[in-house]
BALUMTOR-713578 format. One record per residue (C-alpha): residue in three letters; x, z, y. Coordinates in steps of 0.05 Angstrom, whole numbers, padded with zeros to 5 digits, always signed. Each point is the difference from the previous one (the first is absolute). Layout:
AlaXZY
...
END
This chain:
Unk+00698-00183-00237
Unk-00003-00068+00026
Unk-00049-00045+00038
Unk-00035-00021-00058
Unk-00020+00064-00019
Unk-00002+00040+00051
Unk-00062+00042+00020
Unk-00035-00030+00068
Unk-00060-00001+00030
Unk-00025-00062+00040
Unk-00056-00024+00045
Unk-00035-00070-00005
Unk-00029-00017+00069
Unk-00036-00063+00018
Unk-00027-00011+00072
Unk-00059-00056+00010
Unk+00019-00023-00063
Unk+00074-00011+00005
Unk+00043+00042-00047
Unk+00043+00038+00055
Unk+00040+00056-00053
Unk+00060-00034+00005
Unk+00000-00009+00076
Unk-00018+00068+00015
Unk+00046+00038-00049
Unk+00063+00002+00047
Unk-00048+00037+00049
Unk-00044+00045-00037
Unk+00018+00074+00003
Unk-00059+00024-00027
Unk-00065-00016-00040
Unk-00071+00046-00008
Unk-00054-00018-00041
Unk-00063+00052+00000
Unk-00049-00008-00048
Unk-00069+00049+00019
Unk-00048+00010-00054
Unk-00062-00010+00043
Unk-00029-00017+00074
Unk+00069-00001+00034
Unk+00023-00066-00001
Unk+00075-00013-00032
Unk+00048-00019+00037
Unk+00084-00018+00001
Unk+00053+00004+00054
Unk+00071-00025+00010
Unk+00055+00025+00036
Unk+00047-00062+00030
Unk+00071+00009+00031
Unk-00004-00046+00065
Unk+00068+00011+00031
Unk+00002-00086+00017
Unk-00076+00021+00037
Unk-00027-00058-00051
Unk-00064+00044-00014
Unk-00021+00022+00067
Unk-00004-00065+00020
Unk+00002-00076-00035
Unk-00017+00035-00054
Unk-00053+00038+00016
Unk-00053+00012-00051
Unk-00066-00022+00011
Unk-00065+00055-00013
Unk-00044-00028-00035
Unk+00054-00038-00043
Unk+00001-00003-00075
Unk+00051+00042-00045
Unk+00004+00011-00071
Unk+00047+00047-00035
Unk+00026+00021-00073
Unk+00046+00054-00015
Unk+00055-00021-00064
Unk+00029+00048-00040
Unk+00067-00019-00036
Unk+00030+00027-00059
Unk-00038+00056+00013
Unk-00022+00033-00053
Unk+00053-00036-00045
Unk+00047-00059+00004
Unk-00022-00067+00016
Unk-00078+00021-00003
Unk-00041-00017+00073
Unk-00064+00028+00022
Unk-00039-00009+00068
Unk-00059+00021+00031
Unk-00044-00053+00045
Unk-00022+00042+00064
Unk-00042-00053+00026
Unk-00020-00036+00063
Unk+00004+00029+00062
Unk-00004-00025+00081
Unk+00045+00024+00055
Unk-00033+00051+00040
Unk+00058+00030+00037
Unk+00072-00015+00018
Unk+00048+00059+00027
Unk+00064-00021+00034
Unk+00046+00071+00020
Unk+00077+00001+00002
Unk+00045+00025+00009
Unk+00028-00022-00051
Unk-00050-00061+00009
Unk-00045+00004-00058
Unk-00071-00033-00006
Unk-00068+00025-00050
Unk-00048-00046-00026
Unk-00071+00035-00027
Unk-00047-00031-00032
Unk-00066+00020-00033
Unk-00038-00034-00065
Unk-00072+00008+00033
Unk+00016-00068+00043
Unk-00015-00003+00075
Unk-00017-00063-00004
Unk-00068+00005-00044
Unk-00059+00010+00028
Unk-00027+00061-00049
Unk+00056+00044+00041
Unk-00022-00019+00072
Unk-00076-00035-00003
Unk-00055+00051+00020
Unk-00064-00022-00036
Unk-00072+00034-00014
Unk-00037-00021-00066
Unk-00049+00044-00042
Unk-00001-00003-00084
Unk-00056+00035-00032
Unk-00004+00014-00072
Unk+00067-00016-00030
Unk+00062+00025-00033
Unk+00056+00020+00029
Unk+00036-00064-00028
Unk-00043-00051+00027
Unk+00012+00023+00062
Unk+00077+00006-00003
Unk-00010-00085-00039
Unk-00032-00014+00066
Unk+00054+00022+00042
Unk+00049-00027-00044
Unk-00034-00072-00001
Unk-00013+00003+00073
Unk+00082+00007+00012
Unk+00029-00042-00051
Unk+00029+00046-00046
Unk-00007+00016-00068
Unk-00044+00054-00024
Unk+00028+00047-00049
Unk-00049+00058-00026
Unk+00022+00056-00049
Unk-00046+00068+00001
Unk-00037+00023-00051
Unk-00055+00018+00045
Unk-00031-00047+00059
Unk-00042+00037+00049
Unk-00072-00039+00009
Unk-00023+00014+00070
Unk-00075-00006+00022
Unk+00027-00023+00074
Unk+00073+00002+00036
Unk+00008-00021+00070
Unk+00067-00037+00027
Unk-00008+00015+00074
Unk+00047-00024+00052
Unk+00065+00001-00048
Unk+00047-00044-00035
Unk-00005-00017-00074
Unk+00060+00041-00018
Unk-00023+00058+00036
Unk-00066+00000-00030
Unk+00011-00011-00073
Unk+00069+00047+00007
Unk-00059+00064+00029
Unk-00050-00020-00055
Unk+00063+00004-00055
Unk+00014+00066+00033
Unk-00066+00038-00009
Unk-00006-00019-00076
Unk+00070+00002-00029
Unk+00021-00077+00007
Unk+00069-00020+00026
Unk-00005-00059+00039
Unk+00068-00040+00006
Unk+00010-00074+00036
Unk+00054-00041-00009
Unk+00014-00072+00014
Unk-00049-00020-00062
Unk-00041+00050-00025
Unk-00038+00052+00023
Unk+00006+00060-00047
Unk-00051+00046-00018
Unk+00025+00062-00051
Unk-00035+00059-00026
Unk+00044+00061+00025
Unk-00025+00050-00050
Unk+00010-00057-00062
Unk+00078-00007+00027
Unk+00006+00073+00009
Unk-00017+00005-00080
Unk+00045-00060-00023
Unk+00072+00036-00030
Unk+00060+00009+00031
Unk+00050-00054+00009
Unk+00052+00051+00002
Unk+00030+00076+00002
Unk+00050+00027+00041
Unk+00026+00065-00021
Unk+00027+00052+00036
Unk+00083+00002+00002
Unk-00003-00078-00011
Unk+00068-00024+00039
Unk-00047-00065+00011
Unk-00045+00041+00051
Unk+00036+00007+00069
Unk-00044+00051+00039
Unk-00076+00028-00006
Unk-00049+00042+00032
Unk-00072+00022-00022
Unk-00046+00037+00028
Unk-00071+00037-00015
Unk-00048+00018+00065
Unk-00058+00025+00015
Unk-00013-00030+00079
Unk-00047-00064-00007
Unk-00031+00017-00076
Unk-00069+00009-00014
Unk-00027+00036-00051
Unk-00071-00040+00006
Unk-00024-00056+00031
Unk-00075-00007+00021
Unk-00028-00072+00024
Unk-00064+00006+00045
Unk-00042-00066+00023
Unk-00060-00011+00028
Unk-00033-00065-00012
Unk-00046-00022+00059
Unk-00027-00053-00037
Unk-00025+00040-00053
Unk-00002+00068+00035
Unk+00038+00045-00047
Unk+00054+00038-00002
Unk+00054-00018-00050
Unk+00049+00058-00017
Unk+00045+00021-00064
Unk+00067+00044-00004
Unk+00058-00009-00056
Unk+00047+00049-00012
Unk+00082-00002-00005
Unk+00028+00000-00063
Unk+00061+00032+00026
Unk+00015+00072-00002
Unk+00045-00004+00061
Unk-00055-00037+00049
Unk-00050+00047-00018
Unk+00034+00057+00014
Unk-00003-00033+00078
Unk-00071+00015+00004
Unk-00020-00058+00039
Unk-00054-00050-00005
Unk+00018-00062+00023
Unk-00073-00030+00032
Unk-00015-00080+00004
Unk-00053-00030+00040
Unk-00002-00066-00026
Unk-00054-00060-00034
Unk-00009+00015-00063
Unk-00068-00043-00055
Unk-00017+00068-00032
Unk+00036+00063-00029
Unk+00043-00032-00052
Unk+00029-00049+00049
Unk+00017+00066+00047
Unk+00034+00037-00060
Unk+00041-00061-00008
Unk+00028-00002+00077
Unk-00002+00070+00004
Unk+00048+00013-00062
Unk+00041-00063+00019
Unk+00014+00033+00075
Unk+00007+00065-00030
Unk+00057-00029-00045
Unk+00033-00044+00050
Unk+00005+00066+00040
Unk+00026+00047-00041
Unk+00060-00056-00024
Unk+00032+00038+00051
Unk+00002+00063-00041
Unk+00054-00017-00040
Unk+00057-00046+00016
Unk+00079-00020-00007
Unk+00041-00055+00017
Unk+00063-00025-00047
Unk+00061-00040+00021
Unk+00035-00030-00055
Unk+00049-00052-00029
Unk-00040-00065+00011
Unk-00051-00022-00052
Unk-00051-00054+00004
Unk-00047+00033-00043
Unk-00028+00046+00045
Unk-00053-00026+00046
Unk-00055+00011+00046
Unk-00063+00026-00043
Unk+00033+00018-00065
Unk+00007+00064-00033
Unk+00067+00034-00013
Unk+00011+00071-00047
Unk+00048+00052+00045
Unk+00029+00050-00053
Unk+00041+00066+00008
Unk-00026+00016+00075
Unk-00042+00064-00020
Unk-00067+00000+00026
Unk+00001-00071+00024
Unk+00013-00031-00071
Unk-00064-00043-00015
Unk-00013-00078+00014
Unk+00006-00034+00073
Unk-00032-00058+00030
Unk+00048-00044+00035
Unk-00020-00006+00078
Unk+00049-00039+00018
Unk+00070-00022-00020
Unk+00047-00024+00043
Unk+00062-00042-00029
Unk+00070+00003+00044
Unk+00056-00043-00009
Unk+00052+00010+00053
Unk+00061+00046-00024
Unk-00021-00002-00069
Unk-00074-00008-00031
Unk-00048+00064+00004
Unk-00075+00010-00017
Unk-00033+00048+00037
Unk-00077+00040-00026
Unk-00055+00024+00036
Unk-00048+00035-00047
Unk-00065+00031-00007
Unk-00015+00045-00064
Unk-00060-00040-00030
Unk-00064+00040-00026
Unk+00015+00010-00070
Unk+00060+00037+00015
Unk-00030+00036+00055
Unk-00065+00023-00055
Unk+00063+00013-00052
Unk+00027+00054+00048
Unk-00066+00032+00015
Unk-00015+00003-00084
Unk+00076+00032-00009
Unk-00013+00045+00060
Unk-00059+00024-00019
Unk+00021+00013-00077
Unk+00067+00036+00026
Unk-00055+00048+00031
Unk-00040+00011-00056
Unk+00054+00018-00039
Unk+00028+00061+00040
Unk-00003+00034+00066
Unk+00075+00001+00000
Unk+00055-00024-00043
Unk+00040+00022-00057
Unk+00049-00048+00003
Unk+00048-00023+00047
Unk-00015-00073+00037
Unk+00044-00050+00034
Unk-00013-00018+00073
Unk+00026-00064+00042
Unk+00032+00015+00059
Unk+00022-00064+00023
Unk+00067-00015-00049
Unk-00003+00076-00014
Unk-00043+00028-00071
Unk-00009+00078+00024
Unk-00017+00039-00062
Unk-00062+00042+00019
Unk-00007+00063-00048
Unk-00054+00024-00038
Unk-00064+00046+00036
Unk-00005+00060-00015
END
C-alpha cells in the first residue's frame, strides 16, 4: 500500500488564526478530543516531544490563547475517500511541562476563559417568561448566537439570577427542566435531553465485533431513586407547593429511596417537572458502560448508539461523552447511560417473564463477561 492510499489519520490545528499543522506535526505524539453531551465543557489536549526545550520556553503557549482543531481521516473507510470532524474553538487553560523524556501538554477547553458569561457574577430578576427568552437574553447579552431546539419551553412566573455568572445560571435553570446548555465560541446551545434521548441510533455495535477493543457495563443500585418528591414553600403567597413522580425503572425502585428537593417551584405542575427531571438525572447512574473502539467520527457527545449481544445490557445508550485519540493509531472511546425507553423496555420484559411462570422450563443463556453459562431448567 503506498502513500497515496494509505489509511491515516491527521490533525488540523490553527493557533490565533495561523494554520500551525504543519509546524507542529514533527512534534506531536499525541492528540485527544472529548466531546461531553451536556454541562461539562469539551475540551482537547496535545502531547509535544520537547527534547530541544523549545516548548518550555520561547515557545510557551499562552492561556487564554486561541486554538482550533479538526481531526482527517484518510482512506479510511475506502481508498481515496476523506472525512473530518471540526472540534471547535477552544483557549489554553493549562500547559504541563514533565520529562524525563522532556515532553510538554497543552489543554484547552471550548467554554472560553476569556468571556464574560464564564467569570461575570451578576443579579437580575425575569418574571413571567419562557425558558427561551431567558436563555435569548443571555445569549444577546454575550455575543453569541442563540440556538433553541426543545419541544417544550418552561414559562416561569419569576426566576432570580443572584450573585452568579450567566453560564452558571442558565446551565442550573437547563438542569432542573431537562435542557442541555452548551457554549462555544458562537452559539450558546440550548437542547431538549429527553427529545435527543428519543432521536435513533446513529449506530450498533455488536458483541464479538473485532472493531470493539475493550468494554465494561454495569447496573447499580447506590445513588437511584425510586421517587422523587419536590417541596416549596412560597412566602409570597404562603403555600406550600409539593408533588412526587415515580421511576419508571424497575431496578431504582427496587432501592426504596425517595430522593427529596427543596427547591422554587410556580405551582404543582412546574414541581412534577423538576422533580421527574432530578429524579432522571439521578438514576442515569443506574445503568452504564463505556466502549473503546477503532476510531469513528460518528459517535459523539449527546447521541444515541444501539449495544447488541451484551445480555441484559442490550437496549439504546445516550452518548456522555466521547473522547477521540490519535497517538499510536486512532481510537474512540464511549461513556454511556441506558436512556429511559430502554430502561421502561426492561421493566415491561421483566415483568412479563414473571407472569408467565414462577420458574422456567427451558434452559437460558447468561453473560458472564466473554463466557455464555448455560443455566438449566427449574424444576
Amino acid at each position: 500500500m503506498d502513500g497515496h492510499t494509505a489509511r491515516f489519520a491527521e490533525i488540523l490545528l490553527t493557533y490565533e488564526g495561523v494554520d500551525i499543522s504543519r509546524d507542529i506535526a514533527p512534534y506531536l505524539i499525541s492528540f485527544t478530543y472529548t466531546d461531553n453531551a451536556s454541562d461539562k465543557a469539551d475540551d482537547i489536549s496535545f502531547t509535544l516531544e520537547d527534547r530541544k526545550r523549545l516548548w518550555c520556553n520561547d515557545w510557551f503557549p499562552t492561556k487564554g490563547d486561541k486554538v482550533k482543531a479538526s481531526i482527517v481521516l484518510h482512506n479510511w473507510e475506502a481508498v481515496n475517500t476523506k472525512q473530518s470532524l471540526p472540534c471547535g474553538a477552544f483557549e489554553i487553560d493549562q500547559v504541563d511541562c514533565s520529562g524525563p523524556p522532556n515532553q510538554v501538554v497543552i489543554k484547552a477547553i471550548s467554554t472560553l476563559i476569556s468571556k464574560p458569561m464564564r467569570s461575570e457574577k451578576h443579579t437580575k430578576a425575569w418574571e413571567n417568561v419562557k425558558f427561551s427568552t431567558i436563555a435569548g437574553d443571555v445569549a444577546n447579552k454575550n455575543g453569541l448566537e442563540f440556538f433553541w431546539d426543545c419541544s417544550d419551553d418552561p414559562f416561569f412566573e419569576r426566576r432570580d439570577q443572584v450573585e452568579t455568572s450567566d453560564l452558571e445560571f442558565i446551565s442550573g435553570l437547563g438542569k432542573d427542566y431537562g435542557i442541555s446548555v452548551k457554549v462555544t465560541d458562537t452559539q450558546l446551545v440550548c437542547y431538549s435531553i429527553e427529545d435527543y434521548e428519543a432521536k435513533p441510533p446513529i449506530g450498533e455495535l455488536i458483541f464479538g465485533d473485532k472493531k470493539i477493543l475493550r468494554w465494561s457495563f454495569s447496573s447499580k443500585a447506590t445513588g437511584t431513586y425510586k421517587a422523587a418528591t419536590l417541596q416549596y414553600h412560597d412566602p409570597i403567597k404562603n403555600k406550600t407547593i409539593k408533588a412526587t413522580v415515580n421511576s419508571d425503572s424497575k431496578e431504582a425502585n427496587g432501592s426504596g429511596r425517595i430522593l427529596m428537593i427543596n427547591q422554587k417551584a410556580d405551582s404543582v405542575d412546574d414541581a412534577k417537572k423538576t422533580a421527574k427531571q432530578r429524579l432522571d438525572e439521578a438514576n442515569k447512574k443506574e445503568i452504564t458502560g463505556s466502549i473503546s473502539l477503532m476510531g469513528d467520527l460518528r459517535y459523539v457527545g449527546g447521541a444515541n448508539v444501539k449495544i447488541s449481544g451484551f445480555g441484559s445490557f442490550d437496549g439504546v445508550f445516550t452518548i456522555e461523552s466521547a473522547t477521540h485519540s490519535i497517538g499510536n493509531g486512532y481510537t474512540t472511546s464511549l461513556k454511556l447511560s441506558m436512556g429511559k425507553e430502554s430502561k421502561k423496555a426492561k421493566k415491561s420484559k421483566k415483568r412479563a417473564a414473571s407472569k408467565k411462570s414462577k420458574g422456567s422450563s427451558e434452559p437460558m443463556n447468561v453473560y458472564m463477561g466473554e463466557n455464555v453459562v448455560l443455566i438449566p431448567p427449574t424444576k
